[in-house]
N, C-alpha and C positions, 0 to 999 in steps of 0.2 A: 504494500500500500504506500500510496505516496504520503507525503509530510502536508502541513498547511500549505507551505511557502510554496508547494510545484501543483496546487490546485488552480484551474484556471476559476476565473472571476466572470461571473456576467455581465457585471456592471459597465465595465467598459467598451461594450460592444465585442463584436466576433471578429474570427481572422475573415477575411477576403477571398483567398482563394480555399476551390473548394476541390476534391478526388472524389472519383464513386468508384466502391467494391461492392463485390456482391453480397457481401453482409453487411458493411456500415459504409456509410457516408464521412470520409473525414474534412472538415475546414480546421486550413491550419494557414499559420503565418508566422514572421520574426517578431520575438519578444525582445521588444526596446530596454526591459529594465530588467533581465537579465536571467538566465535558469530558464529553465525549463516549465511550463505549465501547462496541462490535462487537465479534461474532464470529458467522463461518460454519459449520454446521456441515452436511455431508454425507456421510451412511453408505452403510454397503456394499451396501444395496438399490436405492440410486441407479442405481451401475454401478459392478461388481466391477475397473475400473483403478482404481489409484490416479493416474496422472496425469489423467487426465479428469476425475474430483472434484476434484483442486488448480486446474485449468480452470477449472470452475465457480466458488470460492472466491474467485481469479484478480477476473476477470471481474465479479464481483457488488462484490467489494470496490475496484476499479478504478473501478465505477459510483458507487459510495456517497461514493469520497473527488473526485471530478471534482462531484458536486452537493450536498454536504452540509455544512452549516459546521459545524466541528470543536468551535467555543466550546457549539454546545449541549451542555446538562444531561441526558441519554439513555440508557439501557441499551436496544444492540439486539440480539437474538439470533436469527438466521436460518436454520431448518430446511427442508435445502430437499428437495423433491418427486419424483419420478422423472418428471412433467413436466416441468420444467428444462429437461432435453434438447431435447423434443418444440417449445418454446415460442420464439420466435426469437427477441421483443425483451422481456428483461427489465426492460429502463429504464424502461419505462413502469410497470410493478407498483412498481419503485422509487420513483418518484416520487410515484405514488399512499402510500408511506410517508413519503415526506417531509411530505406533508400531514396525513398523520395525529401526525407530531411537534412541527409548527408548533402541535398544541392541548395537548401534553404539557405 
C-alpha cells in the first residue's frame, strides 16, 4: 500500500493525457511537486460489493508498489473496467504502464 504523501489528490484536477486497456483506463501526467502519486478508482458498475472493489484496488495497488519506483515525477489515475474481473493477470497491463512512464 502506498503512504499518504504518493496518494493522488482530486482536488487539483486530473492528468490530461489519457491510455485505454482492456481492463482500466489510465490518465496520467508529470507531477510538478514531486514523487510519485496514485489512485484507484472503481465504481458501482464494476460490481455492486463493496469488498470486491476494495479487492480490486487491493490488488492493483499491491502490483504498482512491488514494481514501481516511488522517486518518479507521475500522476497516475486508474479507472478500472468491468473487465477487471473477467481478466486474470493484470501485471502484465501494468507493466505495459510502467513503460509508458519511463517516456513521461
Amino acid at each position: 500500500m502506498f503512504s499518504k504523501k504518493h496518494r493522488f489528490s482530486f482536488k487539483k484536477g486530473l492528468p490530461n493525457k489519457t491510455k485505454s486497456f482492456p481492463s482500466f483506463t489510465l490518465r496520467y501526467g508529470k507531477n510538478r511537486e514531486g514523487g510519485l502519486k496514485t489512485a484507484v478508482v472503481v465504481s458501482k458498475k464494476v460490481h455492486k460489493n463493496a469488498s470486491i472493489r476494495n479487492k480490486i484496488k487491493r490488488d492493483i495497488l499491491r502490483v504498482l508498489s512491488d514494481k514501481i519506483d516511488k522517486s518518479r515525477e507521475a500522476n497516475l489515475v486508474f479507472y478500472i473496467k468491468r473487465k477487471a474481473l473477467e481478466i486474470a493477470n493484470l501485471e502484465d497491463e501494468i507493466e505495459q504502464v510502467l513503460d509508458l512512464i519511463e517516456e513521461i
